[in-house]
N, C-alpha and C positions, 0 to 999 in steps of 0.2 A: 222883795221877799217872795210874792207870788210869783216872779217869774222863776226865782230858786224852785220852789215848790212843783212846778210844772215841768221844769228840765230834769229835776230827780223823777219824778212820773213818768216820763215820758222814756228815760233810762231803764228804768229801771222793766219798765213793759218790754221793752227791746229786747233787754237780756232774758229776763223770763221767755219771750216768746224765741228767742232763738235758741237760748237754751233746750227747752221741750222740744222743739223740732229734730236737734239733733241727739237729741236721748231717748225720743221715742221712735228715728227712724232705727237704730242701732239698738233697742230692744226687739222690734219685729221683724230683724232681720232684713230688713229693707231696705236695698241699694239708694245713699240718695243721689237724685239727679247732681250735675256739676250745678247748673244755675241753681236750685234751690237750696245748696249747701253754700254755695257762693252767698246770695242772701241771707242766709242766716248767719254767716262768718258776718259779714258784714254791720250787720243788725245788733251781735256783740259787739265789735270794736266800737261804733257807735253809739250804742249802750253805756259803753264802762266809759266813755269818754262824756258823755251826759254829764252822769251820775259824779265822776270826777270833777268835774267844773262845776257842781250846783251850790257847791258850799260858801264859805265864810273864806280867804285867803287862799279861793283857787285860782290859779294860775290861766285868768281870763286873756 
């Protein structure tokens, strides 16, 4: 269970923070770099694939 608990956190940090990154370069008008839009795409698929597997009958 704690390790459920820790991969949903650890998901769900991911999406938050790449989320925010790329909604806050595209409010101040600010070109992002290729790497750190790279990183952040990435940090969501990683994310949602966390968060996906943390539960009860996911597909481990």
């Amino acid at each position: 269970m704690a390790t459920d608990v820790r991969r949903l956190g650890l998901g769900a940090a991911l999406l938050l923070a790449g989320s925010v990154g790329i909604l806050l370069s595209g409010t101040m008008n600010a070109p992002l770099p290729k790497l750190t839009a790279g990183i952040a795409i990435l940090g969501l698929a990683v994310g949602s694939l966390l968060v996906g597997t943390s539960g009860d009958g996911a597909a481990a």
